[in-house]
N, C-alpha and C positions, 0 to 999 in steps of 0.2 A: 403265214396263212396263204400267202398269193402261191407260195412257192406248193406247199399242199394241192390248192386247186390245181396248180397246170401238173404235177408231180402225177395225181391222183385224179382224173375228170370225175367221177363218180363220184366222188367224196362233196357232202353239203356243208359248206358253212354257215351258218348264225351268229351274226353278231350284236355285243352288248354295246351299249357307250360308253366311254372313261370320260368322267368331269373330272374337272382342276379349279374347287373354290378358293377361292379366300376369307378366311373366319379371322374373327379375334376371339383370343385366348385366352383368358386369365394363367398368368406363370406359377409356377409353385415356390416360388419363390422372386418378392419382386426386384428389381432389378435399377438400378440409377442413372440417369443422361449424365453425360458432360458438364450439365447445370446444379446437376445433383437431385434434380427433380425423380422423383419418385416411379417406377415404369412396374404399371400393376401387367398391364396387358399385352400381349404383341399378335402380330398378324400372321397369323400360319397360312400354308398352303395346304390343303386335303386332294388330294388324290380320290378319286370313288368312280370304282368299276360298280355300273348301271344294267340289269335289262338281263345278263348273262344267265343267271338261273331261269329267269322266266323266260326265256327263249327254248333253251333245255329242256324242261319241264314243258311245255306247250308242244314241240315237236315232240317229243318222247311219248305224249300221251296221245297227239292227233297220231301218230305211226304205231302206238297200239291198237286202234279202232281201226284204224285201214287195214290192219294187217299186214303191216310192211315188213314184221318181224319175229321172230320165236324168241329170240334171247336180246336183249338189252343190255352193252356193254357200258354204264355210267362211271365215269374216271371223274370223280368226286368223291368229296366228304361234307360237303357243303347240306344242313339239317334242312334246310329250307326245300330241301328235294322231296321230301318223307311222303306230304301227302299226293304228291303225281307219282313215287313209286308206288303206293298202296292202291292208287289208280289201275295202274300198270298189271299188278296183281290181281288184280279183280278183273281185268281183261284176259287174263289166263297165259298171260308172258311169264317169262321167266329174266331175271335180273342177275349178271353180274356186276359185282360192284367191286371197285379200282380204285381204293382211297388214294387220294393225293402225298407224299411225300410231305415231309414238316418243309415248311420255308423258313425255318429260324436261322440258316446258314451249314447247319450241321446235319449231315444226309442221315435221314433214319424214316426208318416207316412210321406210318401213322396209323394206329388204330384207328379202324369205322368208329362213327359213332352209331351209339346204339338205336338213334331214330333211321337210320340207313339199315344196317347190319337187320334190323328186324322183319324188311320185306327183300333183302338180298337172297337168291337162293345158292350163289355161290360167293365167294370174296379170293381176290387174287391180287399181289403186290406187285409192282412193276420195281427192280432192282433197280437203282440209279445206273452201275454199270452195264445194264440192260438199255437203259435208254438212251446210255453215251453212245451204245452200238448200233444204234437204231435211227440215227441220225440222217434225213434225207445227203444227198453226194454235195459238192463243194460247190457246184455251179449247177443249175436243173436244166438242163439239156434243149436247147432253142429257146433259151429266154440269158435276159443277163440280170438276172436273178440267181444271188450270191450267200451263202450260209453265213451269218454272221463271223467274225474271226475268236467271238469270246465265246461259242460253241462247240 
C-alpha cells in the first residue's frame, strides 16, 4: 500500500485493523497429554480483519453526496456493502461492481452475490493473469521500496 501512495499520489488510502486473539476452542475430537489426561480444549489464534468494509462504505457514500463521482468502481463481494450501495443508488451514481476472486487456492471467478449484483449497474471480472500483468515495477522509483519476491 506505501508503495501504491508514492507509485500513485492521488490515490486515497483507508485502512482497517487486523487483531490477532487468542480463544479457547473446544476440539472435535478430544485429544490426550503425556499424562493421558484428557485435552477437551486448545488455544487457537484468530486472525480478524476489523473496520475495512466500514471504511468502504462511509467514503463511498460521503463521495456520493459530494459528488466526487459518476461511476463507483467497488472490487468486492463482500454483502455487508448492499445497503451503502443502495445508498449510492439513490444518490443517482452508477456502480461497478469487481467481485473478488475465490481465495480457496484455486484461481476462479466468483460470482457477485446477489445482495451486490442487485444495485450493480454493470459487473466486470478481473482475470488473474490480468492482474499478474498489472503488477506495480520491482523497485518504485526513489524509494527503496521493493515488490515482494512471492509476487
Amino acid at each position: 500500500l506505501r508503495a501504491l501512495e508514492v507509485f500513485i499520489p492521488e490515490i486515497e488510502i483507508h485502512y482497517g485493523t487486523f487483531l490477532v486473539n487468542e480463544r479457547k476452542r473446544k476440539l472435535t475430537q478430544p485429544l490426550f497429554d503425556a499424562s493421558g489426561k484428557v485435552l477437551e480444549y486448545a488455544t487457537v489464534i484468530e486472525p480478524e480483519e476489523k473496520g475495512s468494509d466500514v471504511n468502504l462504505a462511509v467514503h463511498l457514500l460521503n463521495d456520493a453526496w459530494l459528488d466526487c463521482y459518476d461511476w463507483a468502481v467497488v472490487v468486492s463481494n463482500d454483502s455487508d456493502l448492499a445497503e451503502a450501495l443502495r445508498l449510492v443508488k439513490e444518490q443517482g451514481k452508477k456502480i461497478l461492481l469487481v467481485p473478488t476472486i475465490s481465495s480457496t487456492g484455486k484461481v476462479r471467478m466468483k460470482k457477485p452475490t446477489a445482495k451486490l449484483s442487485q444495485y450493480a449497474d454493470a459487473i466486470r471480472y478481473i482475470h488473474p493473469s490480468a492482474l499478474r500483468k498489472s503488477q506495480l515495477p520491482e523497485v518504485i522509483p526513489g524509494t527503496n521500496l521493493h515488490r515482494p519476491p512471492e509476487w
